[in-house]
N, C-alpha and C positions, 0 to 999 in steps of 0.2 A: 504494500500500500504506500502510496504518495503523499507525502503532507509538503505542501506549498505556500505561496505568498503573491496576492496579486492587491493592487489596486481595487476598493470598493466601486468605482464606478467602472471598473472593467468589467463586461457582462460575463456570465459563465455559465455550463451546461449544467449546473451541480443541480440534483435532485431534490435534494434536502436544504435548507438555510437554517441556522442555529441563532438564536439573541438572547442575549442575559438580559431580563429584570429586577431590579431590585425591589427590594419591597417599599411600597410604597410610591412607586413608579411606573404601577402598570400603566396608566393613560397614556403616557410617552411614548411607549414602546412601539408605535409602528414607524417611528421617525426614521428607525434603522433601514427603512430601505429604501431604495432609490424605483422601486418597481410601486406604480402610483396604485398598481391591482391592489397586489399585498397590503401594502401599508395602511388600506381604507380597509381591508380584511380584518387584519389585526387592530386596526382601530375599533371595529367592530366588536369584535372578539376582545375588548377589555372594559367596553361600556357595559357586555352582559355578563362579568366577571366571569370570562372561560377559564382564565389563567388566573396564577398567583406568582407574585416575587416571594415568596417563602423560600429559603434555603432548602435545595435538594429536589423542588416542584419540576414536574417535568407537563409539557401539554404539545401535543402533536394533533395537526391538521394538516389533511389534504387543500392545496390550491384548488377554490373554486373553477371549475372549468377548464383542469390541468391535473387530470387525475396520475402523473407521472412527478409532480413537486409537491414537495411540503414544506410547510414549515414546523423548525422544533423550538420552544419557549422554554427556557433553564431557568429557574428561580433563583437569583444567586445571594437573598438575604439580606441581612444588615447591611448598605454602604459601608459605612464609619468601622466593620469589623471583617469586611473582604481583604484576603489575600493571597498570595500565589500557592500556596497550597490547597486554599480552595477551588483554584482553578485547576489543578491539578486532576483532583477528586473530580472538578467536571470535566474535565478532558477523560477519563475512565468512565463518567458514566453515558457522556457521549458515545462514545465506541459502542458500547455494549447497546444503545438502544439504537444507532445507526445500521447496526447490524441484526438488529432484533428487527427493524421494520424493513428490514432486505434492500437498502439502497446502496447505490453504488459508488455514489461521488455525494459530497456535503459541503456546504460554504459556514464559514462559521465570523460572524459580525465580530471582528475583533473589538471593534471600537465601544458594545456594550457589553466589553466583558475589561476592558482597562480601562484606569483614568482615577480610581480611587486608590490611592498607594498604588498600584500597579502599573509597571510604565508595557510601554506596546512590548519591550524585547522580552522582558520577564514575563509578561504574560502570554505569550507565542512561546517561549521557551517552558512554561509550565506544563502549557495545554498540551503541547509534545511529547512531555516526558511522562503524562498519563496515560496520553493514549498508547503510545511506543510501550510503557511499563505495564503496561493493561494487554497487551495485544501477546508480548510473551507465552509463549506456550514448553511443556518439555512434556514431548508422547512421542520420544526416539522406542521406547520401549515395549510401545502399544502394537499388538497385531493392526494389521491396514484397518480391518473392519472393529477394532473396537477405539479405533482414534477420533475425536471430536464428531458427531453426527453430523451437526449441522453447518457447514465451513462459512467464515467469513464472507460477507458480499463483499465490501467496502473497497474500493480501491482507491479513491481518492477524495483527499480533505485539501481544501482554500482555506487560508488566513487571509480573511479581507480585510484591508488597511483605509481610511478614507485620506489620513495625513502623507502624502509622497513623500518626505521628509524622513519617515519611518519606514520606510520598506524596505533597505536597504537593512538596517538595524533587527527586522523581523526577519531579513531573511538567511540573515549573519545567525540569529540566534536560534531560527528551523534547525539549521545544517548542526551547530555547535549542541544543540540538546540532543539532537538524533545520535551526535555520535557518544556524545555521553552515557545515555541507555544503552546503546549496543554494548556498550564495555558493563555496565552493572550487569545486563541480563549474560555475560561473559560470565563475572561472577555467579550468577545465578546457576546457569547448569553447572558449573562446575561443584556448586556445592547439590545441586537435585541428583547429581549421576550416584547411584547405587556406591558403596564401599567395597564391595567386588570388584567394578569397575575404576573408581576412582581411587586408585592408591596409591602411596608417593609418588612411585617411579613412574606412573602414567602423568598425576598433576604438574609433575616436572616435564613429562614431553608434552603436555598440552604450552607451558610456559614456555617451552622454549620453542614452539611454533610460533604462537602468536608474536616471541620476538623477532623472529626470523619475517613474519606478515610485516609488524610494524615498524620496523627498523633500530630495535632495542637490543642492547648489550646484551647479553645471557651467560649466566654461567652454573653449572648443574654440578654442586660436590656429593661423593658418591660416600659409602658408608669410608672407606678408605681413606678417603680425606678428609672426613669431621672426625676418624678415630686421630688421627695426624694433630690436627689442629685441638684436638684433647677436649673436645665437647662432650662433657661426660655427662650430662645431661636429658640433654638431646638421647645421649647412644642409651643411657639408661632406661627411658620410658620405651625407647625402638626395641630395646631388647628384649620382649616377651612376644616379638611376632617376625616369621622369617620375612614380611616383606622388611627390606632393606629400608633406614631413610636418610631421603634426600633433602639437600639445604638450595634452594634456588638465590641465585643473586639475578636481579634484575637493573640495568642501568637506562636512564634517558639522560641524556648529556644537555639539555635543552639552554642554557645556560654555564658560564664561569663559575670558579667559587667553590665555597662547601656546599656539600648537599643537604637535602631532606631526606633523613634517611625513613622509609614507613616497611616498618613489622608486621606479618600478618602471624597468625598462629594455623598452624597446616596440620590439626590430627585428622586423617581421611576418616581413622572411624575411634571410639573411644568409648570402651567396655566397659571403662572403669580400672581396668587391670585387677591385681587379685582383690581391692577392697571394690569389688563388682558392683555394677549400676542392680536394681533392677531391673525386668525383663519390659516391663510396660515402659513404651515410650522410648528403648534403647536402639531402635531403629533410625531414632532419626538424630542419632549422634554418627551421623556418617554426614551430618552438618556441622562436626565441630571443627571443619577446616574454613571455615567460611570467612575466618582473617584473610585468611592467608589467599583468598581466591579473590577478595576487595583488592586487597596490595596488588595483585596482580590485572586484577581489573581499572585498577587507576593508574597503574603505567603503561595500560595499551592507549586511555585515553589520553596522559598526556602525552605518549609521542602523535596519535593520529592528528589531537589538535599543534602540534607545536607547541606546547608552553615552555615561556620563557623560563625554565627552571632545571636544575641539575637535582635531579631524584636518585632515589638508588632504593629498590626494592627488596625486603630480604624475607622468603618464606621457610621457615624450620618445618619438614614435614614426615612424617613416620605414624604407624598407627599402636592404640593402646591395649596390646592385650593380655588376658591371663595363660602362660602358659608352663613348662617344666625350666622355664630360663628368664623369668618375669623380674621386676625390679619389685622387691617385697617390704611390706611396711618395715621399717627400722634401718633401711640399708643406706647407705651414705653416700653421696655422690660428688665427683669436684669437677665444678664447671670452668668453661674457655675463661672465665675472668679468676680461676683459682680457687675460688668460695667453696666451701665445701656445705653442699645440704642434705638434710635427712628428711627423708622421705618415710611421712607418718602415713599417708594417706595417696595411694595411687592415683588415684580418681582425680587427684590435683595437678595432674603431669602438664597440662598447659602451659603453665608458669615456669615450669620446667624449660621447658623447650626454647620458651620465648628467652630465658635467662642469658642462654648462650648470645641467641642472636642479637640479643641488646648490647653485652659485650661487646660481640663482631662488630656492632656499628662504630666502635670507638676509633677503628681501624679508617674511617673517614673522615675521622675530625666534623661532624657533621653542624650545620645553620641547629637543625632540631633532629629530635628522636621523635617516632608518632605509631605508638602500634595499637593494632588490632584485634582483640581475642574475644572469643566466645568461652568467657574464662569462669564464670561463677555463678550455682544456681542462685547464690545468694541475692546477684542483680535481679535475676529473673523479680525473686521476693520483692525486692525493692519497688521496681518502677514496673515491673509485668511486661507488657509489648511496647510501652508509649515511647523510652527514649532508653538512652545506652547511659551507663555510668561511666562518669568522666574522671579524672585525677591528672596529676601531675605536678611540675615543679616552676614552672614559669606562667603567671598570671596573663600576661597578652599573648600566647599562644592561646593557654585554655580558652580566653575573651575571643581571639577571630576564628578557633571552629568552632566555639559555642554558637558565631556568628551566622556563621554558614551553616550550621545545624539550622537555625530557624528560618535560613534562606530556603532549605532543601525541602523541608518537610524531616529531617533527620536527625532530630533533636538530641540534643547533652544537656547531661545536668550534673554539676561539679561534687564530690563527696568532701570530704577531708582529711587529710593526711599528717595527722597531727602524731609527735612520735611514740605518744602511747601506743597508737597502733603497731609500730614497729618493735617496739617490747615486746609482743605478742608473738611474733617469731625467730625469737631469740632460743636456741636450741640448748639440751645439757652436752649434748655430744659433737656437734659441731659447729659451723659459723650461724647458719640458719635452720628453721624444720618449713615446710612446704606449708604448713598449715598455721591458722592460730589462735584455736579453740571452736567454741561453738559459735560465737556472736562477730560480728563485722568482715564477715567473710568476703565481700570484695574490697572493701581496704587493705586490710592484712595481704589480700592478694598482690593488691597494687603496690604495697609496702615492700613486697617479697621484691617486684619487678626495679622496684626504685632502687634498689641495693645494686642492681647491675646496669644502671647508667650512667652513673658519675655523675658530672656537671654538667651536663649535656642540656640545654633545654630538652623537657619533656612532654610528651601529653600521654598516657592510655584510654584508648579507649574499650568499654568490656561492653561487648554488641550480644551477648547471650540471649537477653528478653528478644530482640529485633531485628534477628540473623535470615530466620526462618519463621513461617508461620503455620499452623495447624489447620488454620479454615483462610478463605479469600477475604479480604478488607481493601476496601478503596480500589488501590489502582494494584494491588499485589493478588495472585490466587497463593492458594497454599503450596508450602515450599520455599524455595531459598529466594530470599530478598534483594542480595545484591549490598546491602545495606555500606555506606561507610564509602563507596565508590561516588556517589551524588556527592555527599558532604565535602570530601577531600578534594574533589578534582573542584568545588567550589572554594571552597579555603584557597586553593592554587591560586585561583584565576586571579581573587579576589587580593593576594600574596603579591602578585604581577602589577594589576592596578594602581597598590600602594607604592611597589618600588621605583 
């Protein structure tokens, strides 16, 4: 499907035409079109209150005496409390009832959908990244006859602009969201593929295709070489399963300088090891790579866009399981930065892994450190699916992707890191233990991570609540989110702007 940018008074074949209302503004609403049929129609059509501006209102009518156009009326609510994520949500539920009422092509009135807080590019770039993130499918697995019944009609959406001014700007930000999505939904299957499927040594050749696509550095160390470089770590959580794991380095050079170096956490599948998950719900920890699949989905995006920035992506990847060769509660491990941990609790080996790799990044001298993990039920607890727990050691880092959180729809929300917490995993046997007790378990986690940065500016972020989903919401069906690839490549952009 085709999402474009024309001029509003450029006529078009589109079947469908879309206009936002606000509440409170239905009488206005046929002004949006330039067709004198229509506009006396919907004029009509709000003297005898057909429609409503209610948030989430939808009202579809056939063109009198044009049984082949319609029009579709979006209710878009509060003016004074509209924003790009609401247009988001209506860019997904467009899709779905564009294709519900079988049309082929649609125009959509940009002009009553911005203009309150939302300028044309941001809201063309919103509406994109709903429909694009809505439109996602993964049924590689499905027999032919049991994959989606009823396929798609839709092949083509218009962004109509009335301001000339703007269409360059809208059509700069089509192109720039579209390729944005294609990299999250990048992340996406690669965290929806099966754990049979997906496992180090494969998410490592999937990484180093895409580099090879995009024109990105790659470099893939084998268990050989993290035993080399003394990742004890890492090889300790790998060691309870013969797939071997691998450590991916990803480069974009986009840019001079030091880098941004961004952490994903890569367990393809995680049991638990011997302090074992249970059985319900352990299926879909073949989503707890889903760090590690964002980091990689935000350096296909910046090299596709060019941004001006020198990245370096690093994914730790191996899976977690119980077997006759497992890393077992009390056993002691000494990681790339020397630290030795005791591992109380298997089922905590994320931290683990991420340990090394945060080390590794010192090795770059890096602007920041900025990782990703699907690290602790205990966020889950916290904030549930709405937003990821945030931490770190530098204040205006946290502040510009808190920032781009609320730009994205991809929200943070800061914890504290006060060093009581850090008390808490102070070990009798050696430097640290992986865990630290029953209460504040993703600080304490974050506490363990901070111990292997230095001085580094920092940020973590723990995506567990809002990695993956169980049932469809918004513009996401169930299954892996992508999550962390929006936010970052925004933080980027937004990183580029300032400088």
């Amino acid at each position: 499907m085709k999402i474009v940018s024309a001029l509003r008074s450029v006529r078009s074949k589109s079947e469908a035409t879309l206009i936002g209302v606000f509440s409170g503004e239905e009488k206005n609403s046929g002004k949006a079109f330039e067709d004198n049929k229509i506009k006396n129609f919907i004029s009509e059509l709000a003297k005898t209150h057909r429609f409503s501006g209610k948030e989430g209102a939808f009202f579809f009518s056939p063109v009198p005496g044009d049984a082949k156009r319609g029009v579709l009326i979006a209710g878009l609510g509060d003016k004074k409390k509209f924003n790009a994520e609401k247009l988001r949500r209506l860019g997904s539920a467009l899709f779905a009832k564009l294709n519900g009422l079988s049309f082929e092509s649609a125009r959509v009135e940009l002009d009553t959908l911005v203009g309150s807080g939302v300028s044309y590019a941001d809201g063309a770039a919103a509406l994109v990244e709903g429909i694009r993130l809505k439109e996602y499918r993964f049924d590689f697995h499905k027999s032919k006859d049991k994959k989606e019944e009823k396929p798609e009609t839709l092949k083509e959406i218009v962004l109509a602009v009335r301001d000339k001014k703007a269409l360059d700007s809208v059509s700069k930000e089509i192109a720039v969201a579209q390729t944005i999505v294609e990299s999250a939904n990048v992340a996406r299957r690669l965290g929806d593929e099966p754990a049979n499927v997906m496992t180090p040594r494969r998410l490592a050749e999937e990484a180093r295709k895409m580099a090879r696509e995009v024109g990105l550095k790659c470099q893939i160390l084998d268990e050989k070489q993290i035993r080399a470089l003394k990742m004890g770590a890492l090889l300790g959580v790998a060691q309870g399963s013969k797939e071997p794991p691998r450590f991916i380095i990803l480069e974009h050079h986009g840019a001079s300088g030091k880098p941004i170096v961004l952490v994903g956490k890569g367990i393809t599948f995680d049991s638990g090891g011997i302090s074992l998950k249970p059985p319900q719900g352990m299926d879909l920890m073949r989503y707890d790579m889903c760090g590690g699949a964002a980091v990689i989905g935000i350096l296909r995006a910046a090299a596709k866009l060019k941004l001006k920035q020198h990245l370096i992506g690093l994914v730790p990847t191996c899976e977690n399981l119980p077997s006759e060769t497992p890393t077992r509660p009390g056993d002691i491990h000494t990681t790339y930065l020397g630290k030795t941990v005791e591992v109380l609790n298997t089922d905590a080996e994320g931290r683990l892994i991420l340990s090394d790799a945060l080390a590794y990044a010192h090795k770059y001298k890096p602007r920041a450190i900025i990782d990703m993990a699907t690290l602790t039920g205990a966020c889950v607890a916290t904030f549930g699916d709405q937003c990821m727990g945030m931490m770190g050691n530098d204040p205006a880092l946290l502040k510009n992707i808190q920032k781009a959180g609320y730009e994205t729809g991809e929200r943070c929300w800061e914890l504290p890191m006060w060093q009581e917490y850090g008390d808490m995993i102070k070990s009798d046997f050696a430097d640290l233990k992986n865990i630290g007790g029953k209460y504040a378990g993703t600080i304490t986690a974050g506490k363990f991570l901070e111990v292997f940065v230095g001085d580094y500016p920092w940020c973590h972020l723990d995506i567990a609540g809002v990695a993956w989903r169980e049932s469809p919401a918004y513009y996401t069906k169930a299954g892996a989110t992508g999550v962390g690839v929006r936010l970052m490549v925004r933080y980027l952009r937004n990183l580029t702007k300032r400088s």
